[in-house]
C-alpha positions in Angstrom: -27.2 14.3 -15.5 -26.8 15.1 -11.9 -30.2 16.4 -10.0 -30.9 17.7 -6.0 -34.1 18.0 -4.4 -33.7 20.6 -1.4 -36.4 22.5 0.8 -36.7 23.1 3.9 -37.8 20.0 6.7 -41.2 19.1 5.8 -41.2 20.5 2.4 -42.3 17.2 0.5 -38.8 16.8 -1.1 -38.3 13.5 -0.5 -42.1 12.7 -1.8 -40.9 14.7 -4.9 -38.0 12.9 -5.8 -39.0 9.7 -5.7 -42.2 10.6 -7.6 -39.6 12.3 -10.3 -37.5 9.0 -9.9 -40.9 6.6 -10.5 -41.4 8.3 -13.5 -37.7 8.0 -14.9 -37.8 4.3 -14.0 -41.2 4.8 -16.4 -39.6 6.5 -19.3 -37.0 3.9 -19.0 -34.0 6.0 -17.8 -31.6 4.5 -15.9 -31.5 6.3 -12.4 -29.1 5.8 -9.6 -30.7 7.6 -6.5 -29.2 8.6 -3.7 -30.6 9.7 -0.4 -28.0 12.0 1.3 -30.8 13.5 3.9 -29.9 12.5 7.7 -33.2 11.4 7.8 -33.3 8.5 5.5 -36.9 8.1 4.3 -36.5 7.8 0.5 -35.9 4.2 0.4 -39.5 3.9 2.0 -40.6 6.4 -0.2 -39.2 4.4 -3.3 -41.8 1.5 -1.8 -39.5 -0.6 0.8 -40.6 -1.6 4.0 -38.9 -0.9 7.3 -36.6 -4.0 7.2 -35.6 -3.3 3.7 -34.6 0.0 4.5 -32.8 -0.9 7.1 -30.6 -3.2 5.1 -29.7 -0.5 3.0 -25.8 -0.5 3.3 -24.3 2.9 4.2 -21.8 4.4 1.9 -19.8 6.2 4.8 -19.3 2.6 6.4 -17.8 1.9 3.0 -15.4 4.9 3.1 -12.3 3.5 2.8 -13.0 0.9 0.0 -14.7 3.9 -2.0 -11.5 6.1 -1.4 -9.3 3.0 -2.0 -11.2 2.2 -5.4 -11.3 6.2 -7.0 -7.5 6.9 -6.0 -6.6 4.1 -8.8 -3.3 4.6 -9.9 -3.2 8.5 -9.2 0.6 9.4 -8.2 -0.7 12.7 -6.8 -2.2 10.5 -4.6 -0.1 9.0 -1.9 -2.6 6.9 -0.2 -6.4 6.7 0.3 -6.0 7.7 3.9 -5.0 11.2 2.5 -8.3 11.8 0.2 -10.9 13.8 1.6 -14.5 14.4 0.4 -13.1 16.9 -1.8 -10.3 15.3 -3.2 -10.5 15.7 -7.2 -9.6 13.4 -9.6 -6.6 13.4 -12.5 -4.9 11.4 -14.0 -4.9 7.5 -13.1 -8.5 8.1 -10.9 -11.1 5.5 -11.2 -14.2 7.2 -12.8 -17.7 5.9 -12.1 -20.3 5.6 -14.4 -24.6 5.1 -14.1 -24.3 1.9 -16.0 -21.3 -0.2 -15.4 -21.0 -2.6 -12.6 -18.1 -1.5 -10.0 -16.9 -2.5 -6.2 -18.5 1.0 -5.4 -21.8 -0.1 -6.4 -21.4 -3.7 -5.2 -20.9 -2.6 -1.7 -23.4 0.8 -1.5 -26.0 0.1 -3.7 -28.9 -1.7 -3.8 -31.3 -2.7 -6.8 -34.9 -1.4 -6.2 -37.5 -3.0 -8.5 -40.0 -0.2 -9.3 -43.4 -0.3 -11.4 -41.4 0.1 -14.7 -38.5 -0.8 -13.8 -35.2 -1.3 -11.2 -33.0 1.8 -10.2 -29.9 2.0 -8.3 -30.4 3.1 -4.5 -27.5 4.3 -2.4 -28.2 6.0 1.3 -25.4 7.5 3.2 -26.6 6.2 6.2 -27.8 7.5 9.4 -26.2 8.9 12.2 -25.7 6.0 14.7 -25.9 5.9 18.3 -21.7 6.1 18.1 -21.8 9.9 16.3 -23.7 11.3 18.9 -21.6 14.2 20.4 -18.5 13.4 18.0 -19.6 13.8 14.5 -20.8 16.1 12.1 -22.9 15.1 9.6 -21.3 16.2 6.3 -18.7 13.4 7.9 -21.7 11.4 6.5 -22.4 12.9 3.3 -18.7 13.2 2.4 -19.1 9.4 0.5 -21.6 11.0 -1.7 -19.8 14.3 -2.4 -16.2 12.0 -3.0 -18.5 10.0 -5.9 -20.2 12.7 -7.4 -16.7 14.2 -8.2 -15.6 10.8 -9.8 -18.8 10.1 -11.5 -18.8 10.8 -15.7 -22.5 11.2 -16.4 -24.2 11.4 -19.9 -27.3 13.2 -21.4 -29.7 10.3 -21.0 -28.9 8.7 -17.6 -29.7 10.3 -14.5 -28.4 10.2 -10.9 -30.7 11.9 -8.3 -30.0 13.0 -4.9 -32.2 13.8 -2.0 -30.1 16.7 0.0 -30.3 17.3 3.6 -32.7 19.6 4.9 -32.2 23.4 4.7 -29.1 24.9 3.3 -27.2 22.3 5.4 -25.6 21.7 1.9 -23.8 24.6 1.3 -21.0 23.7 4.3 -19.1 21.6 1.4 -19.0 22.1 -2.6 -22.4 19.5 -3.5 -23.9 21.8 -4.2 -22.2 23.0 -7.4 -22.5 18.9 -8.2 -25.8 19.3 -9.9 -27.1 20.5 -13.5 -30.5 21.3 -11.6 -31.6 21.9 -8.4 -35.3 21.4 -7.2 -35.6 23.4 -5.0 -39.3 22.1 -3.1 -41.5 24.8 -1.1 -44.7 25.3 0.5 -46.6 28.2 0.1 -45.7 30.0 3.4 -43.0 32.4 3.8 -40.9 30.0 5.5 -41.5 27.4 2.8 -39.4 30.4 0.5 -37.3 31.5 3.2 -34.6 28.5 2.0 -35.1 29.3 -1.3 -33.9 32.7 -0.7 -30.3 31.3 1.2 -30.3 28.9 -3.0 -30.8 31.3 -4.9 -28.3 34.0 -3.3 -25.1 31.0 -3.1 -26.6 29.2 -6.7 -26.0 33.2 -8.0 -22.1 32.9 -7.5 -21.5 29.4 -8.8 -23.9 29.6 -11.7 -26.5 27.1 -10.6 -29.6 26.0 -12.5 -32.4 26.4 -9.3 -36.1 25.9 -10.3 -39.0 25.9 -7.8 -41.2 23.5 -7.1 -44.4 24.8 -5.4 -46.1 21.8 -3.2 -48.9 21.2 -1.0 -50.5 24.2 -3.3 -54.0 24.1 -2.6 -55.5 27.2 -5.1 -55.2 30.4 -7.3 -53.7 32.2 -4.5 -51.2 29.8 -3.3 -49.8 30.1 -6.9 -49.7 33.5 -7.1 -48.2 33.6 -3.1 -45.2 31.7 -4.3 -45.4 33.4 -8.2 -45.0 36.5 -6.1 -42.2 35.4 -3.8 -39.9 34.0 -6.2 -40.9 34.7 -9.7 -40.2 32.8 -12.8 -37.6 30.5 -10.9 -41.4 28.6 -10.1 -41.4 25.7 -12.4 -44.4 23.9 -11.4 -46.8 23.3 -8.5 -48.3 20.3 -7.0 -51.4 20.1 -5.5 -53.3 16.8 -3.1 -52.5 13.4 -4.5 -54.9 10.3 -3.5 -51.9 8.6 -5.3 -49.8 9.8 -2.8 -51.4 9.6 0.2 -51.9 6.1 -0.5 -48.5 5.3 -0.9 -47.7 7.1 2.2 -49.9 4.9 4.0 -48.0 1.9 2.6 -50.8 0.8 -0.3 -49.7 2.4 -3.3 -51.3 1.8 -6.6 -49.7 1.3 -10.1 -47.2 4.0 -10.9 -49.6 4.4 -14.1 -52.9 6.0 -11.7 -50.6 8.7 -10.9 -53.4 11.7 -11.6 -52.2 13.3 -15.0 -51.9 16.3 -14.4 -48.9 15.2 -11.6 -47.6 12.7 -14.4 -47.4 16.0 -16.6 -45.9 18.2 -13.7 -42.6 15.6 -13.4 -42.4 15.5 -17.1 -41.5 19.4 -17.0 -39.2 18.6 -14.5 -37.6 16.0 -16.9 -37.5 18.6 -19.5 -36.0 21.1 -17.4 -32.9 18.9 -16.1 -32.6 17.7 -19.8 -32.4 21.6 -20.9 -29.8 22.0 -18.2 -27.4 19.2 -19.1 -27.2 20.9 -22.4 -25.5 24.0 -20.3 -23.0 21.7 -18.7 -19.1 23.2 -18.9 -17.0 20.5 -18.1 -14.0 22.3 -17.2 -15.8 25.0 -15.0 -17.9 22.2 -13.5 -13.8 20.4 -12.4 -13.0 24.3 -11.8 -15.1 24.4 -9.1 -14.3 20.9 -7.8 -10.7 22.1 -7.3 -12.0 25.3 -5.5 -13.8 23.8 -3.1 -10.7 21.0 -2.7 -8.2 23.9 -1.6 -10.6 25.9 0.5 -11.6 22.2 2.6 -7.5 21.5 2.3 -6.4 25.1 3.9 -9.1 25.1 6.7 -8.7 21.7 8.1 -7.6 18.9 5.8 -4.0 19.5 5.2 -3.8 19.1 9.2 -5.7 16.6 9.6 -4.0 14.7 7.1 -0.7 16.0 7.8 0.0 16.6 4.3 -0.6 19.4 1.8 -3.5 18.2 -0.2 -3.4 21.2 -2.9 -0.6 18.4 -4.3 -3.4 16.5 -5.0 -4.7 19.1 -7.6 -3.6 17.5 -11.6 -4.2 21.0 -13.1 -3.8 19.0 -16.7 -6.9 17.0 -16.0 -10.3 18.2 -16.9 -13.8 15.5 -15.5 -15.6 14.5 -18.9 -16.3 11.9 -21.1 -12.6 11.4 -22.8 -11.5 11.4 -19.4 -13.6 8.1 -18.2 -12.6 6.7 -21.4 -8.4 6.5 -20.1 -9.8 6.4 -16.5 -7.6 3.4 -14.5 -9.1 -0.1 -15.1 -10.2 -2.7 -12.7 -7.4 -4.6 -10.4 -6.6 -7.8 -11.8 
């Protein structure tokens, strides 16, 4: 299953999700994790020092082999220069999946070795000196959104995704990528003032949103944010020795995690498990092909001087009997 963490800058997302991806890697799930913020910090987070981090390859570097490698043998496809982050797939795509071994994961991801285990990490890099004043940054996160729509995920594997900041997300279709979105807040009203922009675009597109109150220091934090968005609060977090030693760089076994935390991202588990149960496969490549035609009218049919609604295979629904006829491997 596919899960965001959003909030607002400063929210604690990023602390979240690798908490809640520690404790897959503990319940021995197999997690790829992907930090799509422009601020890349969840490698760090995750436990790798600054040169580690660094080496972390970017997937929109890697654009054109990713594009090259999902086209497959699509005829709807002319070439990969034509694909955009939106571009769907049918018939002839490559599909990806969280287990298998594939030239997208060669070149994007790397293996981080955790407490309990090794995840997959991909980062979409950050803006370099070169972008300044010429690109936007969804440019950046288009890598992630082009393999989310390829990627044929099961009930018992999970790929999570640290969103940018804010409601950045909601300039392309990502956002209707996930089963369950965390949405992470602090007990102010501009800690909720995000989840207010979620909740209003999650409404239209049917999108499983749960709160996650943090940096909740009482009684009356709980009710602040029990008040302010009602039973869309899943959980709270309070302080965390735990934590703050790992964000000084000396973390402890995953295992001293205080319990009642450990407990807190097991109801997250349970709630993204309860989601995936929801899942509509044909509205979920519905709204793929939505977003591919609204991108395509309003600037990709001119940049790519074709009409990319042709791209559309309005046979083709994303699921698991489609990643079992999906293109094979080049000899």
């Amino acid at each position: 299953m596919k899960i965001a963490f959003v909030g607002k800058g400063g929210s604690g997302k990023t602390t979240l999700s690798s908490l809640f991806i520690r404790h897959l890697a503990a319940n021995e799930a197999p997690v790829v994790a992907v930090d799509a913020d422009i601020n890349q910090h969840l490698g760090a987070a995750l436990g790798l020092d600054e040169a580690q981090t660094a080496e972390l390859p970017a997937m929109g570097a890697h654009l054109p082999l990713i594009k090259e490698y999902l086209r497959g043998s699509n005829p709807r496809i002319a070439s990969a220069e034509t694909m955009i982050k939106t571009t769907p797939p049918g018939e002839g795509s490559r599909l990806l999946r969280v287990h298998e071994d594939n030239p997208v994961y060669d070149a994007c991801a790397r293996t981080v070795t955790l407490d309990d285990g090794d995840i997959r990490l991909m980062a979409t890099g950050p803006f370099a000196e070169s972008d300044l004043g010429v690109a936007c940054y969804h440019s950046k996160v288009g890598a992630v959104e082009l393999c989310l729509n390829h990627l044929v995920d099961g009930p018992d594997e999970y790929v999570v995704v640290d969103m940018t900041a804010g409601s950045d997300s909601f300039a392309s279709g990502m956002f209707t990528r996930f089963d369950m979105t965390f949405l992470v807040a602090e007990p102010t009203r501009k800690g909720v003032s995000v989840y207010r922009q979620y909740k209003e675009y999650a409404h239209d597109f049917g999108i499983s949103l749960k709160v996650v109150g943090n940096k909740v220091q009482g009684p009356d934090d709980v009710d602040f944010l029990r008040a302010e968005v009602g039973d869309d609060l899943l959980i709270t977090v309070g302080h965390s020795d735990w934590v703050r030693a790992m964000e000084k760089g000396r973390p402890g076994p995953f295992e001293l995690l205080e319990a009642d935390n450990r407990m807190s991202l097991q109801a997250l588990q349970n709630a993204a498990d309860d989601s995936y149960e929801e899942r509509d496969w044909e509205r979920y490549t519905r709204q793929m092909v939505h977003f591919h035609l609204k991108n395509a009218e309003s600037w990709g049919n001119a940049k790519t001087g074709v009409d990319l609604a042709a791209q559309v295979d309005p046979a083709f629904v994303l699921g698991e009997l489609a990643a079992e006829v999906s293109a094979p491997l080049p000899a």
